[in-house]
N, CA, C and O atoms as a GROMACS GRO file, in nm:
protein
  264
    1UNK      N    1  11.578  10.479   8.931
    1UNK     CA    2  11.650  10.533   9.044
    1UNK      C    3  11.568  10.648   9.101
    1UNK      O    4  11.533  10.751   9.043
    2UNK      N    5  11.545  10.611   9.229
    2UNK     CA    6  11.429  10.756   9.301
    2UNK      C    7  11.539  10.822   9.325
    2UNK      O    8  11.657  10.792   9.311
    3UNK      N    9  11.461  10.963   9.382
    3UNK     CA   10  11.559  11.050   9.410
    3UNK      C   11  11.544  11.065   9.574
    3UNK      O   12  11.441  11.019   9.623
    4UNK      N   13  11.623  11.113   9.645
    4UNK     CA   14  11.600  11.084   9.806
    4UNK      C   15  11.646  11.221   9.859
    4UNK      O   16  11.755  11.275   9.838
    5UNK      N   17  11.559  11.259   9.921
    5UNK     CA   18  11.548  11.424   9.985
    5UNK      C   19  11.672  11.428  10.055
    5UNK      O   20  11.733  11.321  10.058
    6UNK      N   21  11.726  11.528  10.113
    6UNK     CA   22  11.841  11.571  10.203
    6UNK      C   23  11.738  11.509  10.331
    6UNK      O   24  11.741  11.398  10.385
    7UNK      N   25  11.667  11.603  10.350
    7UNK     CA   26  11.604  11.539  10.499
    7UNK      C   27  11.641  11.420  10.550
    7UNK      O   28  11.705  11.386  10.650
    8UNK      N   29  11.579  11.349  10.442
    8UNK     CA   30  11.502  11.176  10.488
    8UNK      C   31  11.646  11.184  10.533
    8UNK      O   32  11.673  11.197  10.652
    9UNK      N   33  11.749  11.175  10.428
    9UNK     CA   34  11.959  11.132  10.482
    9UNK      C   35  11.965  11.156  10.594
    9UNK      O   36  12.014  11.084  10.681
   10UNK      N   37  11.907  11.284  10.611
   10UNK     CA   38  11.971  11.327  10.761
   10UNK      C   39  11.952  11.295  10.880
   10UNK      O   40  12.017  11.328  10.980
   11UNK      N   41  11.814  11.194  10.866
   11UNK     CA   42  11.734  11.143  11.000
   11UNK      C   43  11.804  10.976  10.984
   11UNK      O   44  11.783  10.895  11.074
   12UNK      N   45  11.896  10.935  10.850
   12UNK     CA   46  11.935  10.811  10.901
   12UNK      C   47  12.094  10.813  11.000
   12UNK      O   48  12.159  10.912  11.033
   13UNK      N   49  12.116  10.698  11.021
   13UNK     CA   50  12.282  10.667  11.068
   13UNK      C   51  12.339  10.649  10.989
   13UNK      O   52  12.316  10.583  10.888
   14UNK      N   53  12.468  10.735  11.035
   14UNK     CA   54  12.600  10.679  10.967
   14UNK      C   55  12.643  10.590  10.895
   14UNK      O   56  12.704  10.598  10.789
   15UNK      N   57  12.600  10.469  10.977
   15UNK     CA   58  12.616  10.349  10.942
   15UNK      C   59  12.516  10.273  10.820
   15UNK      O   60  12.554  10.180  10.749
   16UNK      N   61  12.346  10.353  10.816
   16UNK     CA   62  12.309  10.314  10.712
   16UNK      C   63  12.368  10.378  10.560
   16UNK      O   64  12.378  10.324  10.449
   17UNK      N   65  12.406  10.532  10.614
   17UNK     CA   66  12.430  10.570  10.503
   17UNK      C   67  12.564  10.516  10.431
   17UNK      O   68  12.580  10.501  10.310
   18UNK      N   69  12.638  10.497  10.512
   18UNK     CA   70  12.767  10.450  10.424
   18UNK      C   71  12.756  10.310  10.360
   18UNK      O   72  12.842  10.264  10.286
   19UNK      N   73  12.631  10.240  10.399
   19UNK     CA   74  12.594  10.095  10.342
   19UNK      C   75  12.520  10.206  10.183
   19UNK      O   76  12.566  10.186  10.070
   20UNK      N   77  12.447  10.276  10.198
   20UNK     CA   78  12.369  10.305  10.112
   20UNK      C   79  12.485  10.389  10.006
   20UNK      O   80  12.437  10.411   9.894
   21UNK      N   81  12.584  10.424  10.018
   21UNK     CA   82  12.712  10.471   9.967
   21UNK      C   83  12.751  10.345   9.845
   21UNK      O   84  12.776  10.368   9.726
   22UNK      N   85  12.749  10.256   9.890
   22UNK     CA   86  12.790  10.138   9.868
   22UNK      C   87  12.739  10.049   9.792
   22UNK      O   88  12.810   9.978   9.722
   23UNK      N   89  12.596  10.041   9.793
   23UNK     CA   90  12.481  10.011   9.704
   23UNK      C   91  12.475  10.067   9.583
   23UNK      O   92  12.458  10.007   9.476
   24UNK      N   93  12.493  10.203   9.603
   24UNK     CA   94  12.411  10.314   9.481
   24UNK      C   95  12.566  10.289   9.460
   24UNK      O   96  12.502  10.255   9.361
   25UNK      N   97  12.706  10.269   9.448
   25UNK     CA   98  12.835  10.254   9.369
   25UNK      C   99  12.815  10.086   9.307
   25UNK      O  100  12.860  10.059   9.196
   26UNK      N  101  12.772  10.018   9.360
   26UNK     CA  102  12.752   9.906   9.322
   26UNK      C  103  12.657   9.901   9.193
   26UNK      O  104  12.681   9.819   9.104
   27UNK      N  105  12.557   9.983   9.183
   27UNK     CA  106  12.465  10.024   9.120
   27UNK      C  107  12.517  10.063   8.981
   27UNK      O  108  12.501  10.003   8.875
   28UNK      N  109  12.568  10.154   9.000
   28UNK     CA  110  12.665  10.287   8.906
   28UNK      C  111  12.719  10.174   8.839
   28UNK      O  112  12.679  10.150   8.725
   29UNK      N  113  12.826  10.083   8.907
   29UNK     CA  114  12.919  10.010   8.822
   29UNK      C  115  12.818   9.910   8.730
   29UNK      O  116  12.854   9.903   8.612
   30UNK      N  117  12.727   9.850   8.756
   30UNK     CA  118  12.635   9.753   8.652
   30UNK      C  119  12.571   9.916   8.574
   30UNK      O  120  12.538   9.900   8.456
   31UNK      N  121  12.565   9.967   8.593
   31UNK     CA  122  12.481  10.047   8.514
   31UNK      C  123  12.583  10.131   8.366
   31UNK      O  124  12.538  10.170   8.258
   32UNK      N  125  12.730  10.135   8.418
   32UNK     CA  126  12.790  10.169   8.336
   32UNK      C  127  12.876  10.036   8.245
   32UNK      O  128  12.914  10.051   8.129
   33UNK      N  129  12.891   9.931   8.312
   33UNK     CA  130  12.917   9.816   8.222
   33UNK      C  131  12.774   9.756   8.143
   33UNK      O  132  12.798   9.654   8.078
   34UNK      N  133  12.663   9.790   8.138
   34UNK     CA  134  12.548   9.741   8.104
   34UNK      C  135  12.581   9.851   8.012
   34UNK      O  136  12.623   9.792   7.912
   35UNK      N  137  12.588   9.991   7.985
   35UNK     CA  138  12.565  10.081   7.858
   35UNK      C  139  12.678  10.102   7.802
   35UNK      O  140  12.671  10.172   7.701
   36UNK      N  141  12.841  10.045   7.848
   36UNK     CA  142  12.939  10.014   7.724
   36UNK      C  143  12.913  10.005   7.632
   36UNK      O  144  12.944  10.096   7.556
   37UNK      N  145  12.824   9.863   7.569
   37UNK     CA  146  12.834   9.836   7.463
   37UNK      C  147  12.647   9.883   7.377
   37UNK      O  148  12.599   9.841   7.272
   38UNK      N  149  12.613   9.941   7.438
   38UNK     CA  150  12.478   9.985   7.413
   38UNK      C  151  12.388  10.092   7.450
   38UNK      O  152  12.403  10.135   7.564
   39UNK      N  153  12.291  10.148   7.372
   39UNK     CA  154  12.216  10.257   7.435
   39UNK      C  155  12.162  10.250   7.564
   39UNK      O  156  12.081  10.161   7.589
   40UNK      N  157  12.200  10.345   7.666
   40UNK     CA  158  12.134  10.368   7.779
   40UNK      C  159  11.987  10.356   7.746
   40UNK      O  160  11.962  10.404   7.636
   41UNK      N  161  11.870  10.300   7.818
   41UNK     CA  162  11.743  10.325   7.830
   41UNK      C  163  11.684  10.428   7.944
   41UNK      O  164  11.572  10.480   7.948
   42UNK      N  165  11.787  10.442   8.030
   42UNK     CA  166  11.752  10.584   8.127
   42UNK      C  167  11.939  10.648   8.100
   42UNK      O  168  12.042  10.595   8.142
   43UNK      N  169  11.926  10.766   8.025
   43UNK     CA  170  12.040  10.787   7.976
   43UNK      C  171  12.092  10.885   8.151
   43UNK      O  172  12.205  10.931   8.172
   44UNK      N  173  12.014  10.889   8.213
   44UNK     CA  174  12.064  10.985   8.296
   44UNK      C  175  12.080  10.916   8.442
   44UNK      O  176  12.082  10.963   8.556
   45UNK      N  177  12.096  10.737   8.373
   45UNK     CA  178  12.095  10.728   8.546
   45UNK      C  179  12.231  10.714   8.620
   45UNK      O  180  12.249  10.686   8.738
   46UNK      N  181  12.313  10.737   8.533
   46UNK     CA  182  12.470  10.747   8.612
   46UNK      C  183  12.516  10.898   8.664
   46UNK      O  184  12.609  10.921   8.742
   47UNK      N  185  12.419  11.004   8.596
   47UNK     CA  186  12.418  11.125   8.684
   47UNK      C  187  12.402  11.145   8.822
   47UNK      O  188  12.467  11.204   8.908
   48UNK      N  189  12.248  11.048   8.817
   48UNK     CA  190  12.120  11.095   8.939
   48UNK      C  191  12.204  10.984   9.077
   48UNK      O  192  12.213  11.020   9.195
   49UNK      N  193  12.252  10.865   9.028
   49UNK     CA  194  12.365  10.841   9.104
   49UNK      C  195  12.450  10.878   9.164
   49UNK      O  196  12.457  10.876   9.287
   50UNK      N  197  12.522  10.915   9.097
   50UNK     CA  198  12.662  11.024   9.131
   50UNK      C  199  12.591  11.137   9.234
   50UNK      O  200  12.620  11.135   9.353
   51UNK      N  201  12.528  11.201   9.198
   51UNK     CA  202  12.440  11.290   9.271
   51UNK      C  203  12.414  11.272   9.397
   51UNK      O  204  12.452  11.336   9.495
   52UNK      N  205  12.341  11.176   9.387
   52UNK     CA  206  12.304  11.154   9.541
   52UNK      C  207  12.426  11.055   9.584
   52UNK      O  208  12.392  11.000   9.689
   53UNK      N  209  12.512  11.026   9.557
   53UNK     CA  210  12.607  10.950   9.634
   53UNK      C  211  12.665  11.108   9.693
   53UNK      O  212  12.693  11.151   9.805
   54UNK      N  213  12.666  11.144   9.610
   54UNK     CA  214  12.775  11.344   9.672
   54UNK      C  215  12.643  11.401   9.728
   54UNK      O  216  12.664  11.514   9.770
   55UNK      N  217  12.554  11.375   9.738
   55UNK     CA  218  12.422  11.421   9.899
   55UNK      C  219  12.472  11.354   9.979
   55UNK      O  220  12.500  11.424  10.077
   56UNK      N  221  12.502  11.250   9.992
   56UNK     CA  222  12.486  11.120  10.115
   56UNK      C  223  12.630  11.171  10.148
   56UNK      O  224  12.621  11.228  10.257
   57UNK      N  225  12.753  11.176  10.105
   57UNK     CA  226  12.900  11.198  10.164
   57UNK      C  227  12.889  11.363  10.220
   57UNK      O  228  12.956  11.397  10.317
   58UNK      N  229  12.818  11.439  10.165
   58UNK     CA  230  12.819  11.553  10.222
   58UNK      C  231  12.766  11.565  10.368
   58UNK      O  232  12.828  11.604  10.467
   59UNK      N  233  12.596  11.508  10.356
   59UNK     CA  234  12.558  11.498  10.503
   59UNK      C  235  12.608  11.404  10.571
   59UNK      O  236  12.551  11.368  10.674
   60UNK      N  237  12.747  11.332  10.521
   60UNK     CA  238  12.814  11.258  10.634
   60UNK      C  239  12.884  11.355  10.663
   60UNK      O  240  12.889  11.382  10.783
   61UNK      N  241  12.941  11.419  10.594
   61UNK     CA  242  13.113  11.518  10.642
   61UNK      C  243  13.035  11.621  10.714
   61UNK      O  244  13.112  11.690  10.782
   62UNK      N  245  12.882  11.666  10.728
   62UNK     CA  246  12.835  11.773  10.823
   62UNK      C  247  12.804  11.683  10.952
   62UNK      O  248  12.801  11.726  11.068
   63UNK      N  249  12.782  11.547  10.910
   63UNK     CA  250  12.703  11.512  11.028
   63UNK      C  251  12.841  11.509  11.166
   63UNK      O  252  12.815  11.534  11.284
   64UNK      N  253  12.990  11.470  11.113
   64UNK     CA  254  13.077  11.465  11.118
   64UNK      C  255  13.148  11.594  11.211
   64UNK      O  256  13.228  11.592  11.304
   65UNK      N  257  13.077  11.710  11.137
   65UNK     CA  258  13.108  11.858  11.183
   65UNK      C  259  13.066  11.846  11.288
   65UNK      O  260  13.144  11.866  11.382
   66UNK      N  261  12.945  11.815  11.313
   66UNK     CA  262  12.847  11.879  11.431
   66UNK      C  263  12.906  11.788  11.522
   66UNK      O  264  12.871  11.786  11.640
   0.00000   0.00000   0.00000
C-alpha cells in the first residue's frame, strides 16, 4: 500500500476520490478477512488504510468548504 501525498488528493475530483474511498475500503475488508485467521505479512496495512481513507474524506469535507 503506497502512501499518497495530501497534494496529489487535492488536484483530483470529487468524483475520483470518492471511487478511491471505495477501493482502499474494499481493500481494508480482504485485508482484514485475509489476517483473521493468520499472521499479517504487512502488519500495518489496515492502519496506512484507514489513514489515508481519513486524508481523502477530509480533503473532501474542505474541498466541500471552499
Amino acid at each position: 500500500m503506497e502512501s499518497v501525498s495530501a497534494k496529489e488528493l487535492r488536484e483530483q475530483s470529487s468524483g475520483d476520490l470518492a471511487k478511491r474511498i471505495l477501493d482502499l475500503q474494499k481493500v481494508g475488508m480482504q485485508e482484514r478477512l485475509r489476517t483473521a485467521g493468520q499472521a499479517a505479512k504487512d502488519s500495518h496495512a489496515k492502519r496506512k488504510i484507514r489513514r489515508i481513507v481519513a486524508r481523502i474524506k477530509t480533503i473532501m469535507k474542505e474541498k466541500g468548504a471552499a
